[in-house]
C-alpha positions, 0 to 999 in steps of 0.5 A: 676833457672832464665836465668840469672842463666843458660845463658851461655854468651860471655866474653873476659878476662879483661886483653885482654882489658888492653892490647889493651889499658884500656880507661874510658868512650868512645873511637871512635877507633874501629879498635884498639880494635875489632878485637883482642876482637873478636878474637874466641882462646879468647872468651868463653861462662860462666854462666851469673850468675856467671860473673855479679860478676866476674871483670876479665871478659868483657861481650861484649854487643852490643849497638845499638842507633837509630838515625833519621835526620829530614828535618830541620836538628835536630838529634833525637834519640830512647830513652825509660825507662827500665822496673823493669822486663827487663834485668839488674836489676841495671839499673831498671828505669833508661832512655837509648837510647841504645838497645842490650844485651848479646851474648848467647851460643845459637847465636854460636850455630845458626850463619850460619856465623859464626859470633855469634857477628853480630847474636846475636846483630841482635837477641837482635835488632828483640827481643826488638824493631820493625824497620819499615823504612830503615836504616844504621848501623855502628859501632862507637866505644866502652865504658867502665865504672870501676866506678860502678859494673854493668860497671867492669863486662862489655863492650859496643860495639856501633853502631848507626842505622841511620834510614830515618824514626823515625819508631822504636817501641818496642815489649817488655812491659818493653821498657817504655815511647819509640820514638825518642827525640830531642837530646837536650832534652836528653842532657838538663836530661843526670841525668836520664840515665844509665851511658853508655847512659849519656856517648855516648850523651855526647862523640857522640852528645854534641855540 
């Protein structure tokens, strides 16, 4: 069996998200919409496999972006080519500047918090990529996308990392073509970026 088949990840039922409120793209109220997600009598652990296919479940993914200030004043931001051997086949060679994953079983299972979101966003941040300068982290709304397969089955939960230096690298093989660009780079080729990447340039750095 492959990991996608025997993982066991977090989901929160999609009727939850449409009682908080369903939005298309991205939406900047975290408050609104966090805590009730996150709530544990909701959340449960299911076999990966089986809600890649199933829309009456969210997996919540953290997704995390780099982004760097230079001493002109120009943004800059962390952004790299999936791989075909990395994660979500759907999104294979696709560009994003987003970095995270699912929350498995086994972040519930080592959270000394108690808090297997934050341990396993952090799990997905140390396995993907190499943070060598300080940085903040907060995080700045969600994003949900219904018009393709890969959006109904899940739900993004954005943070940006801003970092004083842009020394970010990655650790997998897979995380092609990775540094930082400058934003309007990015937006000028938003075509060939995955939908949730095209979706957060556009909500968070379009002018």
């Amino acid at each position: 069996m492959s990991l996608v088949e025997t993982e066991r990840v977090l989901v929160v039922p999609t009727e939850v998200f449409h009682r908080l409120g369903q939005f298309q793209g991205f939406c900047g109220e975290v408050d609104r919409y966090l805590a009730g997600l996150l709530d544990d009598e909701l959340l449960s652990y299911r076999p990966r496999g089986e809600m890649e296919e199933d829309p009456s479940f969210k997996q919540l993914i953290p997704y995390v972006i780099f982004r760097h200030v230079d001493a002109e004043g120009r943004t800059h931001v962390f952004q790299y080519t999936r791989g075909s051997g990395q994660g979500e086949g759907r999104l294979h060679n696709k560009r994003s500047i987003g970095v995270g994953g699912h929350i498995s079983s086994i972040d519930a299972e080592t959270s000394s918090s108690g808090q297997p979101y934050e341990a396993g966003m952090r799990r997905e941040l140390d396995e993907e990529v190499r943070i060598e300068t300080e940085y903040r982290q907060q995080c700045v709304g969600l994003i949900n996308d219904d018009s393709n397969p890969v959006g109904q089955v899940h739900l993004g939960v954005v943070h940006i990392c801003d970092v004083d230096s842009p020394k970010v690298y990655p650790r997998e093989d897979e995380i092609l073509d990775a540094g930082f660009r400058d934003v309007e780079e990015l937006l000028a080729d938003l075509e060939r970026f995955e939908t949730w990447s095209q979706i957060c340039l556009q909500a968070l750095f379009a002018k």
